[in-house]
C-alpha positions in Angstrom: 26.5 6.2 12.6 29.5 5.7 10.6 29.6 6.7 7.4 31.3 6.0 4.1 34.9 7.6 3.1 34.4 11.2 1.1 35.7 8.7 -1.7 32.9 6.4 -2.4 31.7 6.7 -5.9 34.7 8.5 -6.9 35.9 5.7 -9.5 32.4 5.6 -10.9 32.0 9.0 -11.5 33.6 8.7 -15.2 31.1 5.7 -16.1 27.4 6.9 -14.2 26.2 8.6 -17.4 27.3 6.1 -19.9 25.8 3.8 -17.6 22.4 5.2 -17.2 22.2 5.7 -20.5 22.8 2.4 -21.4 19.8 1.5 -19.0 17.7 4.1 -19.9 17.9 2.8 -23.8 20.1 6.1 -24.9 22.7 4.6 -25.7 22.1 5.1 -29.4 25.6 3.7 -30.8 24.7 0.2 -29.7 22.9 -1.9 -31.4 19.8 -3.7 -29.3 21.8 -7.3 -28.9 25.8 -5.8 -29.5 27.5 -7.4 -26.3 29.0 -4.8 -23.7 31.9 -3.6 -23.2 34.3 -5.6 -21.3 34.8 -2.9 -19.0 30.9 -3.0 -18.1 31.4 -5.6 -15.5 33.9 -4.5 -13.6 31.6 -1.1 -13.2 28.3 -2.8 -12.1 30.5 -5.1 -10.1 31.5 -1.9 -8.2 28.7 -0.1 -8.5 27.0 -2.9 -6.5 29.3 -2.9 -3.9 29.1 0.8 -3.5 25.2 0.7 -3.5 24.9 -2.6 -0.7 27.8 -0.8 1.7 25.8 2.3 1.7 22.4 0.3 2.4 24.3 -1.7 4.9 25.1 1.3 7.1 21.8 3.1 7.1 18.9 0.1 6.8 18.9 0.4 10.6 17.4 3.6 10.8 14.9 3.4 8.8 11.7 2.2 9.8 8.0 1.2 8.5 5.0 3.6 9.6 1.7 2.1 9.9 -1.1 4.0 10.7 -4.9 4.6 9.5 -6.7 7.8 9.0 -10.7 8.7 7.6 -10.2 6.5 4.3 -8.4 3.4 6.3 -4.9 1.9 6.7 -1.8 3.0 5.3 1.8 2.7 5.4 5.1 4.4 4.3 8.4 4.7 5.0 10.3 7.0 7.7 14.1 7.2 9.1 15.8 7.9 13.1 17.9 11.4 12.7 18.6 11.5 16.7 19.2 8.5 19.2 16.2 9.5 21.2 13.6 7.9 18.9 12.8 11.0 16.5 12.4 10.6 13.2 11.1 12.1 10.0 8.1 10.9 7.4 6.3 12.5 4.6 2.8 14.5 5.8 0.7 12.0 3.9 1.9 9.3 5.8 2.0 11.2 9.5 0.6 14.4 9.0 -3.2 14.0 10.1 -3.1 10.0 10.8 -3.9 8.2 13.9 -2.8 4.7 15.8 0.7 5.4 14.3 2.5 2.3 14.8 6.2 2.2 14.4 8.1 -1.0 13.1 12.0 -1.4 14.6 14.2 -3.4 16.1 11.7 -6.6 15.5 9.0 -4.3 17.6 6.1 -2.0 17.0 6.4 0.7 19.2 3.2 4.2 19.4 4.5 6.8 17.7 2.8 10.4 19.0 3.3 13.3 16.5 5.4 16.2 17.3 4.9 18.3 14.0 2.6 18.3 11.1 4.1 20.6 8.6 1.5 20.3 5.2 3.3 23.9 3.8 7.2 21.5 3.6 5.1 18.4 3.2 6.4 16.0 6.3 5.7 15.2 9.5 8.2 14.7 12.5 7.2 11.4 14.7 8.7 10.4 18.3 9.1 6.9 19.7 10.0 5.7 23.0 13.2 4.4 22.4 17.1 4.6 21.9 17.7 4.5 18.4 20.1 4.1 15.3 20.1 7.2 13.4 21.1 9.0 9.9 23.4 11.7 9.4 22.6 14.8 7.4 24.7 15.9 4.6 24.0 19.1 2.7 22.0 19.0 -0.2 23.0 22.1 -1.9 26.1 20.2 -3.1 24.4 17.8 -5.4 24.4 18.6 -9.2 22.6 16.8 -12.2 23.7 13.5 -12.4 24.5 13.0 -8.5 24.3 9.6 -7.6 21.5 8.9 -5.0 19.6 6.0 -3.3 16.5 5.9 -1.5 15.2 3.3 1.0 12.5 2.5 1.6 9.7 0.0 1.9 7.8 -0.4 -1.0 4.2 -1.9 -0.5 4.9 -5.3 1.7 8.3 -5.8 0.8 11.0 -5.8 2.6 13.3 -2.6 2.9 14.8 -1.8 -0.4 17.2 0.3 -1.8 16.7 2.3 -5.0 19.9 3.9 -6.9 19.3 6.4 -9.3 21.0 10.4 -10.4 19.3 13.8 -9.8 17.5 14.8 -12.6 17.2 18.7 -11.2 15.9 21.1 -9.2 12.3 22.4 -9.0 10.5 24.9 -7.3 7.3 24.0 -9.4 5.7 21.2 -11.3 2.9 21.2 -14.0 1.8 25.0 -12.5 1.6 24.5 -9.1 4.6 25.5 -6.8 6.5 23.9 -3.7 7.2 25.6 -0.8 10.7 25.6 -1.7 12.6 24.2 -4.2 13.3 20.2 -4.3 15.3 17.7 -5.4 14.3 15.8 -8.7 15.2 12.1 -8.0 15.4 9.6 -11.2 14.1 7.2 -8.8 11.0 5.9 -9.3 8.7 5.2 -5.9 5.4 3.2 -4.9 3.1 2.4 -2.2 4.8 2.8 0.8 7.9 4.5 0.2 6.5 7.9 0.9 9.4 9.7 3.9 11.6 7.4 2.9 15.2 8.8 3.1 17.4 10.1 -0.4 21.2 9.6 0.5 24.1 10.6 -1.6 27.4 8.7 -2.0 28.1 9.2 1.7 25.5 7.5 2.7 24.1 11.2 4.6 20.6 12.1 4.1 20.0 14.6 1.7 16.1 14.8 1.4 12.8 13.2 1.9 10.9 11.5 -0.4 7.1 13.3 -0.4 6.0 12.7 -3.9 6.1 11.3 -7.1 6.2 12.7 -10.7 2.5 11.8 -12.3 4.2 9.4 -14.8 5.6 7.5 -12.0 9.1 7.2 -13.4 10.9 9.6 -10.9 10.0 11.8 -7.5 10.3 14.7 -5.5 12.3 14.7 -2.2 12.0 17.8 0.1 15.8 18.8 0.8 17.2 17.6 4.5 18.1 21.6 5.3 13.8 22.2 4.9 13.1 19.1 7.1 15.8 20.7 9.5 14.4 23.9 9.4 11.0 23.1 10.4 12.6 20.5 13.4 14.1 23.5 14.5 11.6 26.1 14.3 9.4 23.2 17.0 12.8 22.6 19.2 12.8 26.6 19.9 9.0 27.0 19.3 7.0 24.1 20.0 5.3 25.2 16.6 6.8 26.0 13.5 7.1 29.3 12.6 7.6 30.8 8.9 8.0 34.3 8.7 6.5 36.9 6.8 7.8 40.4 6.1 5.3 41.4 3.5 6.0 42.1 -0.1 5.1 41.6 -3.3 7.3 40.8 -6.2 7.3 41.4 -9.9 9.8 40.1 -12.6 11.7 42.9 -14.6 12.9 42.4 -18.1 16.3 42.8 -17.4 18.2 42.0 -14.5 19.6 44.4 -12.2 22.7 43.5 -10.1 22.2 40.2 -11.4 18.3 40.2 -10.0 15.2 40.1 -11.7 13.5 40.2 -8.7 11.6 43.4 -7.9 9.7 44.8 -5.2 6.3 45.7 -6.5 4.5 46.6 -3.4 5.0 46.5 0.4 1.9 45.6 2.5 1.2 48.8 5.1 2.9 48.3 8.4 4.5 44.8 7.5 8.0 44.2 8.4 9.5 45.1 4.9 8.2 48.2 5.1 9.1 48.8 8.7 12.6 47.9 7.6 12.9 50.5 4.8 12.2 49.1 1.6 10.9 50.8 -1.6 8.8 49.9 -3.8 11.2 49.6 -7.1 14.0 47.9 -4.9 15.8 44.7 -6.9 16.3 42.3 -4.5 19.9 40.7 -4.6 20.1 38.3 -1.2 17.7 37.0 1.5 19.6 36.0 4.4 22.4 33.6 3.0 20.4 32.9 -0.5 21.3 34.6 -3.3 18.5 36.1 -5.8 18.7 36.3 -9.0 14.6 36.1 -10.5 11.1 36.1 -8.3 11.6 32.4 -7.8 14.6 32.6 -5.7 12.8 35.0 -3.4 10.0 32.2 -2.9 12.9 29.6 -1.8 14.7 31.8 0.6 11.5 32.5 2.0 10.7 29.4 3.3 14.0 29.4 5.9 12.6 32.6 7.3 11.7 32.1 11.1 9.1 34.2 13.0 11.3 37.1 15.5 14.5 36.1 13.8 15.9 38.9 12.2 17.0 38.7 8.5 19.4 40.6 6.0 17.7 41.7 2.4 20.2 43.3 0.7 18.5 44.9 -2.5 20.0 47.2 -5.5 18.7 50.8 -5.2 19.5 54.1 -7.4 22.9 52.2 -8.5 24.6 51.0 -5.2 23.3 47.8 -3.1 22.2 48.7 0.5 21.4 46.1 3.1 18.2 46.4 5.4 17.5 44.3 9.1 14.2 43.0 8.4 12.5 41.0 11.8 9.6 38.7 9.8 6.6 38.4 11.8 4.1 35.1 12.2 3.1 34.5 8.3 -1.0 34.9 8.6 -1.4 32.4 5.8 0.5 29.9 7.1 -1.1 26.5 7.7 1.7 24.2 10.2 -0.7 22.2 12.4 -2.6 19.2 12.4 -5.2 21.1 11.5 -7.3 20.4 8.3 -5.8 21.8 5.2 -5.1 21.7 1.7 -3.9 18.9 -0.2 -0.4 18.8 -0.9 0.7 19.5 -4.6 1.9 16.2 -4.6 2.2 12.9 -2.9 3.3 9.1 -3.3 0.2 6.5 -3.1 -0.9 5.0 0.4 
């Protein structure tokens, strides 16, 4: 698909926060009924522009999913990310539903599952057909206060977009953690627009949307690199396939190398311990992803892949050392359409 220039937004940047907080009712220096600022127009002129070329490109790959399961029908929201009729969707929607029917094109075409992932929270779909499709931008480069949009089909409405900032990045919420760390949208979602896609300026896909925040006022999306990671694990695998290499961690008081992140104990005969790690090691980088508390080991986790070997570099009597760790199958891992737990999370049917 074609996408926007690298520039779109870029003019805006200056005004998004004063903006939102005008919506938002921050905007403490104005009084309830002072006029705007002649310069307001001109900005939501633009920013309207920005917000309806960005839908414009991408409302063709993104699709309604129908589909029942034990308590009835449902529906939610889903998106092409190939021109052979795959596409993505939250679990809740396609994870352990059946008769899933797939609107596009002014069709309904059977969808048949290829992945039901409950541990990232989606499910991957395939349809029969050549199809639009988004492109994938790279999450890691939002910040707070990134301008995003979802879209998505809320209840029986027609496709809608939704612009709104990131509001941060969370690897848990009210106790309970994700599998890996998401994206905070200031979006808020309903019925239906569960898988819908999160796009930055670009118009790129940066997440899925797979929850909501309890007071309804903002979501979770899962970041496009997770979704990606689990498409790839079924492409090689036919499964997906989270490794597993055995340790236990414990939080120090003060970090060392940067890292607060040590190893308390490695399982007998796991792959950590196979590798040569201690007991007392500070972890410092997991592949790629570097650590700097216990949570950060959690997130690099989750892009660890059964057989594929991994470097753990960890601090160790004063000098970092790197170690080849090969994670094994994780024996807690739940990835099939089995029946499992609920997930932390999730937007209403």
């Amino acid at each position: 698909m074609s996408r926007l220039p690298p520039t779109a937004f870029k003019h805006l940047r200056p005004w998004l926060a004063a903006t939102a907080g005008g919506l938002l009712g921050c905007a403490g220096a104005l009084a309830a009924d002072a006029p705007l600022p002649p310069t307001s127009a001109p900005v939501f002129d633009a920013l309207q522009r920005e917000v309806q070329a960005i839908f414009g490109r991408c409302r063709s790959a993104v699709v309604r999913i129908e589909a029942s399961d034990q308590r009835g029908y449902l529906s939610g929201s889903g998106f092409f990310v190939d021109p052979n009729g795959t596409l993505f969707t939250s679990y809740t929607v396609g994870g352990e539903s059946q008769d899933i029917q797939v609107a596009f094109g002014g069709a309904r075409y059977p969808a048949h599952r290829l992945v039901s992932d409950i541990r990232s929270g989606i499910a991957i779909l395939k349809i029969n057909a050549e199809t639009p499709f988004l492109t994938s931008g790279n999450s890691r480069q939002l910040a707070v206060a990134s301008p995003i949009i979802a879209i998505g089909f809320p209840m029986d409405l027609p496709l809608t977009p939704a612009f709104g900032t990131v509001g941060g990045f969370d690897l848990k919420y009210q106790g309970r953690y994700f599998a890996t760390t998401h994206i905070r949208a200031n979006i808020p979602v309903q019925r239906g627009e569960g898988g819908a896609p999160l796009v930055n300026a670009r118009g790129e896909v940066v997440g899925i949307l797979i929850s909501r925040v309890e007071s309804g006022n903002a979501s979770y999306a899962l970041p496009i690199e997770a979704a990606e990671k689990v498409h790839k694990d079924f492409m090689r695998f036919h499964d997906v396939r989270p490794g597993w290499i055995g340790v236990r961690i414990k939080p120090l008081e003060e970090p060392v190398n940067g890292s607060t992140a040590s190893i308390e104990e490695l399982l007998p005969n796991a792959p950590g311990e196979k590798a040569g790690l201690l007991a007392g090691d500070v972890i410092v980088q997991v592949g790629n992803h570097r650590v700097t508390s216990p949570e950060d080991v959690l997130d690099a986790s989750f892009f660890l892949t059964a057989t594929d070997e991994t470097t753990i570099r960890v601090a160790r009597d004063g000098s970092e050392r790197d170690f080849n760790v090969t994670p094994v199958d994780n024996p807690d891992a739940r990835v099939s359409t089995t029946e499992g737990p609920e997930p932390p999370l999730k937007i209403d049917r």
